[in-house]
ROZAVEX-179567 format. One line per 4 residues: number of its first residue (from 1); their letters; for each residue y, x, z of N, C-alpha, C, O, CB. Coordinates in nm, 4 decimals, always signed. Each point is the difference from the previous one (the first is absolute). Glycine has a CB too. Layout:
NUM> A> Y X Z Y X Z Y X Z Y X Z Y X Z ~ ...
//
This chain:
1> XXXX> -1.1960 +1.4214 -0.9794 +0.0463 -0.1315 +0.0423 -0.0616 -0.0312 +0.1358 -0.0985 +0.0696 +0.0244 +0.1234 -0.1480 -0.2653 ~ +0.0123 -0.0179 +0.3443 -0.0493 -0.0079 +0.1002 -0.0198 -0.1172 -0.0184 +0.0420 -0.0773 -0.0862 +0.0297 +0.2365 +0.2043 ~ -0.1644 -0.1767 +0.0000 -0.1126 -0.1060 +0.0058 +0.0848 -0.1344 +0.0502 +0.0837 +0.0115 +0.0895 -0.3048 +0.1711 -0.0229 ~ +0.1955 -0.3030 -0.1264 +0.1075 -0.0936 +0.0162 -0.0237 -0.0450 +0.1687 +0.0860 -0.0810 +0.0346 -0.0762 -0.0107 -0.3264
5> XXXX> -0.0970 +0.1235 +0.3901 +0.0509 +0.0090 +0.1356 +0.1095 +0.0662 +0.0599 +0.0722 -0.0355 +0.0932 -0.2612 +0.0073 -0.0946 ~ +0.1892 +0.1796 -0.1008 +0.1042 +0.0050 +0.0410 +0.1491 +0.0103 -0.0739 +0.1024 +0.0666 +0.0150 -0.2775 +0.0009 +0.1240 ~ +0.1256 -0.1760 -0.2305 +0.1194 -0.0305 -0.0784 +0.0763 -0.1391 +0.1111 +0.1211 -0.0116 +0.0183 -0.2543 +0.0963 -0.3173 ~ +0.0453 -0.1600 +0.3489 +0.0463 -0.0915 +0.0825 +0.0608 +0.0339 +0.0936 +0.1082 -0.0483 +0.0335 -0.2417 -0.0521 -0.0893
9> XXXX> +0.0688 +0.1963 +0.1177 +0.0206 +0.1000 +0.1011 +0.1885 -0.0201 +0.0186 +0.0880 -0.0535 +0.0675 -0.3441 +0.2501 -0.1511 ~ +0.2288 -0.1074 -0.0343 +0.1543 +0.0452 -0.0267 +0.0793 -0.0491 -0.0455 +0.1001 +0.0681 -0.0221 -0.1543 +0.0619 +0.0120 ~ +0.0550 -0.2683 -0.0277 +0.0866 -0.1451 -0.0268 +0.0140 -0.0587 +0.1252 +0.1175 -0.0216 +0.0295 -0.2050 -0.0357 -0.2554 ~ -0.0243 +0.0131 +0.3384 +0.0554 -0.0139 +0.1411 +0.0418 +0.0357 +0.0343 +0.0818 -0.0630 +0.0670 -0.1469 +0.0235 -0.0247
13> XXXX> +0.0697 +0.1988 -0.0385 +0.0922 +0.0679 +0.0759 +0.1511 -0.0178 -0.0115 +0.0863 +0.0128 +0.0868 -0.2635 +0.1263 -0.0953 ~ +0.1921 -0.1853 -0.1730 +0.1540 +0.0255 -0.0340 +0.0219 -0.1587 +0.0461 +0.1064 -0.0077 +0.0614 -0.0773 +0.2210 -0.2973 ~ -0.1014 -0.3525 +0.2250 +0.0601 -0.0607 +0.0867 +0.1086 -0.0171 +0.0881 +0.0244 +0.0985 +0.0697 -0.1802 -0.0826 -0.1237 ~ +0.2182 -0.1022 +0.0674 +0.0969 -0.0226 +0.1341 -0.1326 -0.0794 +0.1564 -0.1130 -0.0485 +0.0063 +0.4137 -0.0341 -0.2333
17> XXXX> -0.2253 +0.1051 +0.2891 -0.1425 -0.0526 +0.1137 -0.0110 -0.1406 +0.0226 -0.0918 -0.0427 +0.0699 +0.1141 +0.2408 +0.0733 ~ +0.0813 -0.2923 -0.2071 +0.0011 -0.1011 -0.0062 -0.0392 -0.1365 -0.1432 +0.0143 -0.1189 -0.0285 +0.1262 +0.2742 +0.2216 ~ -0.2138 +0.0153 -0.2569 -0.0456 -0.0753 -0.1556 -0.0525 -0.1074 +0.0599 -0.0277 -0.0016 +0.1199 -0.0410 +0.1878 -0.2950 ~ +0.0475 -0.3045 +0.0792 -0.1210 -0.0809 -0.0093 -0.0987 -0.0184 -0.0677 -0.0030 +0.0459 -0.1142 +0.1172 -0.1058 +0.1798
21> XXXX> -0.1950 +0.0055 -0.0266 -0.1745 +0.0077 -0.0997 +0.0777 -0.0294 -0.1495 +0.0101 +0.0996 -0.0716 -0.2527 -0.2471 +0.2716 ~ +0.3072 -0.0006 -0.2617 +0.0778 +0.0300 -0.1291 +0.0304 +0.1093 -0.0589 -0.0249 +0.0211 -0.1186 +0.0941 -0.1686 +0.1801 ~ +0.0142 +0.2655 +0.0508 +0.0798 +0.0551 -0.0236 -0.1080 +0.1435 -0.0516 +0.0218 +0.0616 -0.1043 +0.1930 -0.2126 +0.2719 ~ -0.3399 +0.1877 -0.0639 -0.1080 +0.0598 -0.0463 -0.0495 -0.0542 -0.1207 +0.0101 +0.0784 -0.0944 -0.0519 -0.0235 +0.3054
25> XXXX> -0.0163 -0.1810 -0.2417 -0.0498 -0.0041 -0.1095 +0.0639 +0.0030 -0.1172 -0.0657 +0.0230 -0.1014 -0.0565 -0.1047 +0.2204 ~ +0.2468 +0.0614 -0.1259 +0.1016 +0.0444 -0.1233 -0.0336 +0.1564 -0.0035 -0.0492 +0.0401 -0.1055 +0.2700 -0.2296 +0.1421 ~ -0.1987 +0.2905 +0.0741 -0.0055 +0.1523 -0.0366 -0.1205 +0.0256 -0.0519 -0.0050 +0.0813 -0.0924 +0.1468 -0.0103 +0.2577 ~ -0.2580 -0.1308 -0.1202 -0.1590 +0.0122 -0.0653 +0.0166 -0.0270 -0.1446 -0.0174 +0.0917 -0.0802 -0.1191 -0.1835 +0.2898
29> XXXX> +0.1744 -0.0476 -0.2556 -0.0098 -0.0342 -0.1005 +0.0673 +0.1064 -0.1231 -0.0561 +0.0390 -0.1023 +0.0336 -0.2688 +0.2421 ~ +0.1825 +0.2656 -0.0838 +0.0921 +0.0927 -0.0734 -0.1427 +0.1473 -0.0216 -0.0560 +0.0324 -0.1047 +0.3794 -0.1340 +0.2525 ~ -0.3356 +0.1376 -0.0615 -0.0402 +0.1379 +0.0602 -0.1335 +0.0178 -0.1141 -0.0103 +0.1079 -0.0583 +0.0953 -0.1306 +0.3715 ~ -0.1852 -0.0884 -0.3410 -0.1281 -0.0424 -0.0678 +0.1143 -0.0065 -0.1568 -0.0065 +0.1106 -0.0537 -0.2063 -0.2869 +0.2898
33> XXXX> +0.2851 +0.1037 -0.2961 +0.0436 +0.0493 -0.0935 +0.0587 +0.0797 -0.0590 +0.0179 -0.0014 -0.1218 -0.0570 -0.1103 +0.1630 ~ +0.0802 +0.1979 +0.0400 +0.0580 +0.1476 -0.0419 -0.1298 +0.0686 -0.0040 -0.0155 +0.1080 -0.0570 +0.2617 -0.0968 +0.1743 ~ -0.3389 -0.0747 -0.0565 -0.0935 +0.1609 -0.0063 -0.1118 -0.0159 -0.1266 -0.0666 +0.0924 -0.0466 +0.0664 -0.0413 +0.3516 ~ -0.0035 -0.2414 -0.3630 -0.0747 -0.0076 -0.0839 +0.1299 +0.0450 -0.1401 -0.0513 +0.0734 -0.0845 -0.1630 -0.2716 +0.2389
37> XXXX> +0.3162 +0.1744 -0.1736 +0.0668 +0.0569 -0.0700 +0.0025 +0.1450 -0.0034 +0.0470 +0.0445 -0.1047 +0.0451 -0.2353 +0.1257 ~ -0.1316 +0.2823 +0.0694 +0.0085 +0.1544 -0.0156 -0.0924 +0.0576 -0.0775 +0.0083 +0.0969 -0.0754 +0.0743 -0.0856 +0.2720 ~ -0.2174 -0.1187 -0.1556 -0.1584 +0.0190 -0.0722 +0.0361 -0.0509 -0.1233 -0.0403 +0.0684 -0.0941 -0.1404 -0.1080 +0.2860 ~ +0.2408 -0.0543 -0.2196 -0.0149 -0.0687 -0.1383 +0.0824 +0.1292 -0.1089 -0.0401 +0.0265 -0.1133 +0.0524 -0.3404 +0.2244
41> XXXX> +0.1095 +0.3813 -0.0422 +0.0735 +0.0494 -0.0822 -0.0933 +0.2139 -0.0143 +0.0307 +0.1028 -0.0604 +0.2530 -0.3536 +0.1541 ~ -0.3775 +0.2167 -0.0144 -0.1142 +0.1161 -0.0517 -0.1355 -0.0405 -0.1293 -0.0433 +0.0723 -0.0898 +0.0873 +0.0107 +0.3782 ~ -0.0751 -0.1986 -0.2578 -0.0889 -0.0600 -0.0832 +0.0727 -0.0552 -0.1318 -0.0531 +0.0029 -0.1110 -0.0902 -0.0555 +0.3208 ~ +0.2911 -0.0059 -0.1801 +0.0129 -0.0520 -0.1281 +0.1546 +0.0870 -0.0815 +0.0635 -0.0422 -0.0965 -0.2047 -0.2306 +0.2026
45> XXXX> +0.1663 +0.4021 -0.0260 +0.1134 +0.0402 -0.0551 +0.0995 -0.0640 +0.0223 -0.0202 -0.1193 +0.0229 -0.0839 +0.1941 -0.1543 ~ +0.2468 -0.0268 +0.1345 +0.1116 -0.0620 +0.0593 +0.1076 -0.0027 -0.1371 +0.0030 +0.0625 -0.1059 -0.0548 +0.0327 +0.3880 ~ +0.1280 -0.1906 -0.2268 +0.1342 -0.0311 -0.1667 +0.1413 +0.0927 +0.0835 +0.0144 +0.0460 +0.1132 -0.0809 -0.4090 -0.2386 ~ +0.1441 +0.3590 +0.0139 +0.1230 +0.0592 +0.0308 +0.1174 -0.1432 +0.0360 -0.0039 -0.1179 -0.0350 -0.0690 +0.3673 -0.1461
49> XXXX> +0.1395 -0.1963 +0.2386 +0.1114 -0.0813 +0.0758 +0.0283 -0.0886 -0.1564 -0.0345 -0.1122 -0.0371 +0.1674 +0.3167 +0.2771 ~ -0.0462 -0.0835 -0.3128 +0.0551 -0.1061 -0.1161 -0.1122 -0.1011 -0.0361 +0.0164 -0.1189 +0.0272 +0.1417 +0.3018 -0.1393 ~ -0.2667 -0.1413 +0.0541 -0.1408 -0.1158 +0.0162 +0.0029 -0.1085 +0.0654 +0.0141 -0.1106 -0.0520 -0.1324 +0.2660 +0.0514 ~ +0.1049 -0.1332 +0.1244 -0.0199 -0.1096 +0.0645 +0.1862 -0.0936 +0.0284 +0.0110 -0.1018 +0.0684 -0.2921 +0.2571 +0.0543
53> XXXX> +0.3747 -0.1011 -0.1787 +0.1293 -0.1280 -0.0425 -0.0555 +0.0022 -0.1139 +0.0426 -0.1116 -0.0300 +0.2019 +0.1351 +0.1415 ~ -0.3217 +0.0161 -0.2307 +0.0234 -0.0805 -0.1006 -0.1013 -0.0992 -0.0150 -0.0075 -0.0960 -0.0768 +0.1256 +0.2645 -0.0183 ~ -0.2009 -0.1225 +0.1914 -0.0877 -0.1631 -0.0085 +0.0030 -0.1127 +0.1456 -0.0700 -0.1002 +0.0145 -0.1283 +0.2555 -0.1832 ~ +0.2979 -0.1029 +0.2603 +0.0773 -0.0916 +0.0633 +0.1163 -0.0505 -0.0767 +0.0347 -0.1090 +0.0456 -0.1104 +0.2122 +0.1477
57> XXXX> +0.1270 -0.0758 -0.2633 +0.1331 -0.0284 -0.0731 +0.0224 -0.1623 +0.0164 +0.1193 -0.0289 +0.0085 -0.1499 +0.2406 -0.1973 ~ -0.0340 -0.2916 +0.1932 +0.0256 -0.1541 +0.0191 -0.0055 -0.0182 +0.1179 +0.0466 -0.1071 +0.0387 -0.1273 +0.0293 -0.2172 ~ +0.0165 +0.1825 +0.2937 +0.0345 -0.1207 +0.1555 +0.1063 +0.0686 +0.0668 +0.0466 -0.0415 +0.1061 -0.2999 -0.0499 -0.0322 ~ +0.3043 +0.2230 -0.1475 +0.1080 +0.1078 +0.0513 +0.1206 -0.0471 -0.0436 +0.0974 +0.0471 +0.0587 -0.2353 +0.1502 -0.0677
61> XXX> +0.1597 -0.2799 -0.0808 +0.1428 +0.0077 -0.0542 +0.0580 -0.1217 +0.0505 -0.0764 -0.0909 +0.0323 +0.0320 +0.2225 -0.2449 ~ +0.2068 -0.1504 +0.2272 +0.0371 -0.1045 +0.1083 -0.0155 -0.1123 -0.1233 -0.0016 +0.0326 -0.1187 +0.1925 +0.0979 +0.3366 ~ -0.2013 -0.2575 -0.1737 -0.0087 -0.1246 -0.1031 +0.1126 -0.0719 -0.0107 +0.0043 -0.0970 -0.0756 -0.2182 +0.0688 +0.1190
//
C-alpha cells in the first residue's frame, strides 16, 4: 500500500486544475473512507453482495 502522501499525491493529480478547496476536501474525505473500509474489511472480514441486500432490504426497495 502506499503511503497516504502519496495517496494524495495521486488524487491531485487526477484533479481538474480548477478543483476547489470543497472540491479537495470531499476527495480527502471519500479517499480516508475507502481506505478505512479496506482495513476494516481485513480486520473484520467482508459479507457477500446477496448479504448485504438482505440486510439493506428496507432502504433498497422502492416505497
Amino acid at each position: 500500500m502506499s503511503s497516504p502522501k502519496a495517496e494524495v499525491s495521486s488524487m491531485l493529480k487526477a484533479l481538474p486544475e480548477d478543483a476547489s478547496l470543497e472540491d479537495i476536501q470531499y476527495h480527502l474525505y471519500v479517499l480516508e473512507k475507502v481506505r478505512r473500509g479496506l482495513e476494516r474489511t481485513k480486520t473484520e472480514g467482508k459479507i457477500s453482495h446477496e448479504e448485504a441486500k438482505a440486510r439493506l432490504g428496507k432502504w433498497l426497495t422502492p416505497s
